[in-house]
C-alpha positions as CSV (number, residue, x, y, z in Angstrom):
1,X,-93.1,-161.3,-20.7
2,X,-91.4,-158.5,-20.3
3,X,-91.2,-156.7,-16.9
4,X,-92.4,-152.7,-16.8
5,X,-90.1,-150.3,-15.7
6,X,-91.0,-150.1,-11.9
7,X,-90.4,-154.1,-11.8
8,X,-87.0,-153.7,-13.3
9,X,-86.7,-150.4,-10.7
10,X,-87.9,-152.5,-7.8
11,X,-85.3,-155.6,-9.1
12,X,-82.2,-153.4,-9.0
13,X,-83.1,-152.8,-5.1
14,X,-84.8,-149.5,-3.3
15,X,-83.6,-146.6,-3.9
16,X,-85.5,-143.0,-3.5
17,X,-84.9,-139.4,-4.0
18,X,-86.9,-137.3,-2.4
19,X,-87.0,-133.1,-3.6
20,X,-89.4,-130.7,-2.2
21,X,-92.1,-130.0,-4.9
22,X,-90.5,-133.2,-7.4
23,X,-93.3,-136.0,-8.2
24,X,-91.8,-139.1,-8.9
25,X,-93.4,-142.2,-10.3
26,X,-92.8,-144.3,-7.1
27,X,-95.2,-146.6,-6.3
28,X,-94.2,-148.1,-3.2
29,X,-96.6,-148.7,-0.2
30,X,-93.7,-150.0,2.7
31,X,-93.7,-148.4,5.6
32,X,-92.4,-145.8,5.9
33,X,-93.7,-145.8,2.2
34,X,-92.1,-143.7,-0.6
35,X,-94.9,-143.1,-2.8
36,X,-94.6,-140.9,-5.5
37,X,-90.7,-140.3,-4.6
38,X,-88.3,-140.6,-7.8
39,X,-86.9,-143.9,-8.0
40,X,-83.3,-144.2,-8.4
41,X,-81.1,-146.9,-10.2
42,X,-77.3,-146.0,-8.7
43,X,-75.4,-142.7,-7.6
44,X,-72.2,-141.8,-6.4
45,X,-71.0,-139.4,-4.0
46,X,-67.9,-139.3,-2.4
47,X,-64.9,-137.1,-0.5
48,X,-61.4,-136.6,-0.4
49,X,-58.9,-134.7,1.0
50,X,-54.9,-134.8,-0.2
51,X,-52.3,-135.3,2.1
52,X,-48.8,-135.3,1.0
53,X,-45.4,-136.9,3.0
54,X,-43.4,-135.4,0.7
55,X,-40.3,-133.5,2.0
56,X,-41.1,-131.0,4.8
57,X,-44.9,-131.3,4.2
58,X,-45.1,-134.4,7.0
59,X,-48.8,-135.3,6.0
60,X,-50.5,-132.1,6.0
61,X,-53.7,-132.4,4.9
62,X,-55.8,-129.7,3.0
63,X,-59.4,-128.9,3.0
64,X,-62.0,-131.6,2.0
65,X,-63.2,-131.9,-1.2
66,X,-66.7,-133.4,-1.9
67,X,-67.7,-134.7,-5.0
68,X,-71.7,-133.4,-6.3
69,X,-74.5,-136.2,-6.2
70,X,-74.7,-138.3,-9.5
71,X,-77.7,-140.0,-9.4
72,X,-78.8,-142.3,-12.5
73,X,-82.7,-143.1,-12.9
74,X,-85.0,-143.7,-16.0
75,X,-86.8,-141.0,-17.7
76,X,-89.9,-140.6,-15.9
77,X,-92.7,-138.0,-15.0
78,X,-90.2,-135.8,-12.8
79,X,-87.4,-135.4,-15.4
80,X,-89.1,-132.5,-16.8
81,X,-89.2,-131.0,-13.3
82,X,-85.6,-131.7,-13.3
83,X,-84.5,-130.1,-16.2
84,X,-86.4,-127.2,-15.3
85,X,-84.9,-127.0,-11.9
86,X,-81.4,-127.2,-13.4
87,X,-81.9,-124.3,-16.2
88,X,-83.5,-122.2,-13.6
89,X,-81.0,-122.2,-11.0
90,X,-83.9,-123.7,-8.4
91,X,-83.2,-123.8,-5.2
92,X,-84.2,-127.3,-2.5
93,X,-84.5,-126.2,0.9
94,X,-83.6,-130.3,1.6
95,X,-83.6,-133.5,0.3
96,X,-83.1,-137.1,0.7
97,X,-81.8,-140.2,-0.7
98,X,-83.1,-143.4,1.0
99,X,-81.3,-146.9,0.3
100,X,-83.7,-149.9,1.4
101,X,-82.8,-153.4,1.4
102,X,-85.3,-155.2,-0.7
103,X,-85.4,-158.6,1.2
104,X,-87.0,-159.2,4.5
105,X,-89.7,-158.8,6.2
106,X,-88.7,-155.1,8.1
107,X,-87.3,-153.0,4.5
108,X,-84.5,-151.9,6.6
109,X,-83.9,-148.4,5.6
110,X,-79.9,-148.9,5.9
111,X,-78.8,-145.6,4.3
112,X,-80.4,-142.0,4.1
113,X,-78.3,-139.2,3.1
114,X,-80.3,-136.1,4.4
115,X,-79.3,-133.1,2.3
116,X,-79.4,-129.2,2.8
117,X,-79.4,-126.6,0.4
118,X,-79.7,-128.5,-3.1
119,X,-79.3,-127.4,-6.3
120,X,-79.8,-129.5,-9.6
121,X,-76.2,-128.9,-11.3
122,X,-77.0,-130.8,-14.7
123,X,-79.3,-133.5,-16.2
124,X,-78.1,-135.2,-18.9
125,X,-79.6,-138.2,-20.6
126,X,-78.7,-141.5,-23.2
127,X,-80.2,-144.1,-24.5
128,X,-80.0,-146.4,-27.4
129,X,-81.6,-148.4,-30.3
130,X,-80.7,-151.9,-28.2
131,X,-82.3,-150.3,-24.3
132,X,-85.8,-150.6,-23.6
133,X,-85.6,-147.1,-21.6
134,X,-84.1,-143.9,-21.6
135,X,-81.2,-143.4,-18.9
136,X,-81.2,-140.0,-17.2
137,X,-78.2,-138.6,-14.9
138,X,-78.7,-136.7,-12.6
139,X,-76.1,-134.3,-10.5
140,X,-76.6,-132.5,-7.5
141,X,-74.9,-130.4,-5.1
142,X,-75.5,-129.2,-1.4
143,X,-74.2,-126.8,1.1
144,X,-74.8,-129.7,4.2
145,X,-75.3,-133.5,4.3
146,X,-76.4,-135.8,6.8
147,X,-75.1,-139.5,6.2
148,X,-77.0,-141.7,8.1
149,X,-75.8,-145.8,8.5
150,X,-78.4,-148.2,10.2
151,X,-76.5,-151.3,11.5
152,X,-78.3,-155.0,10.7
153,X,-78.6,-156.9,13.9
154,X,-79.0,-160.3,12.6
155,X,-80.0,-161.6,9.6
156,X,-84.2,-161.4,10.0
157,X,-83.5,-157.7,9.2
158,X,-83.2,-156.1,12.6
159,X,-82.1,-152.9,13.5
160,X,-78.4,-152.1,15.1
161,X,-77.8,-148.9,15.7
162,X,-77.2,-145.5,13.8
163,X,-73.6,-144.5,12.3
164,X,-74.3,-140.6,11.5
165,X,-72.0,-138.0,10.2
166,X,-72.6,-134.7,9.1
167,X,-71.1,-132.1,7.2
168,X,-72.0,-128.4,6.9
169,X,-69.6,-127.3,3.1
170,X,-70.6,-123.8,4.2
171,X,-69.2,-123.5,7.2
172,X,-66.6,-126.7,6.7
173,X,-68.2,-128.3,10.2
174,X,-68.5,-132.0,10.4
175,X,-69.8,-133.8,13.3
176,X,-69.5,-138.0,14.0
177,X,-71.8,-139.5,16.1
């Protein structure tokens, strides 16, 4: 038997992006629940920020650089949404990006990435004669994140204790708590 795509979603772990006015195909009831949210298979985000020892420079560092939002998901009801939102230059007031752990009892919401400001920068998608679905990338950019780590306490899926930084890229701002 083979599984549908939401199975094979739900498999590969909990993953959610949430944009304003987006419908996704999510059909899950947890609490907090994420129904109708676009379900998300992997993304990447990142920032760096050169430093150089070389002769007389003595580890200056520049400006931070942050890498856009690549998000990879099936094809589903919001890609058209999507692509529209990338050709027309649409603006997000916010968004969010919720990682879940799958196991347990409490669905420990471990990561959600809070972001300001978004704008779909390109959609791309692939597939092939040997995949069952039709892959879809997905790459964003803000003007302000919010990255928000919740600590495990033990292993029945307890809650630690937040890790938060944010970032305003408009006003290069960043704030650890």
């Amino acid at each position: 038997m083979v599984p549908s795509t939401m199975e094979v979603i739900q498999m590969a772990g909990d993953m959610f992006l949430k944009l304003d006015g987006i419908k996704g195909e999510s059909i899950d009831d947890a609490k907090p629940a994420h129904k109708d949210e676009i379900d998300i298979i992997g993304w990447s985000f990142g920032v760096s920020n050169p430093a150089s020892f070389a002769l007389g420079q003595g580890g200056q560092q520049s400006k931070p650089t942050f890498s856009d939002f690549h998000i990879s998901k099936y094809v589903d009801k919001a890609s058209a949404a999507l692509m529209n939102a990338a050709a027309t230059g649409k603006h997000f007031k916010d968004g969010k990006i919720t990682c879940r752990k799958a196991a347990g009892e409490s669905k420990l919401e471990y990561l959600i990435i809070k972001l300001d400001e978004v704008l779909i920068t390109s959609v791309q998608h692939s597939g092939s004669g040997s995949e069952q679905y039709v892959h879809e990338s997905v790459t964003l950019t803000c003007g302000a994140i919010d990255f928000t780590y919740q600590g495990q306490a033990d292993i029945t899926g307890g809650a630690e204790g937040n890790f938060e930084f944010t970032y305003d890229l408009q006003k290069q701002t960043s704030n650890l708590k």
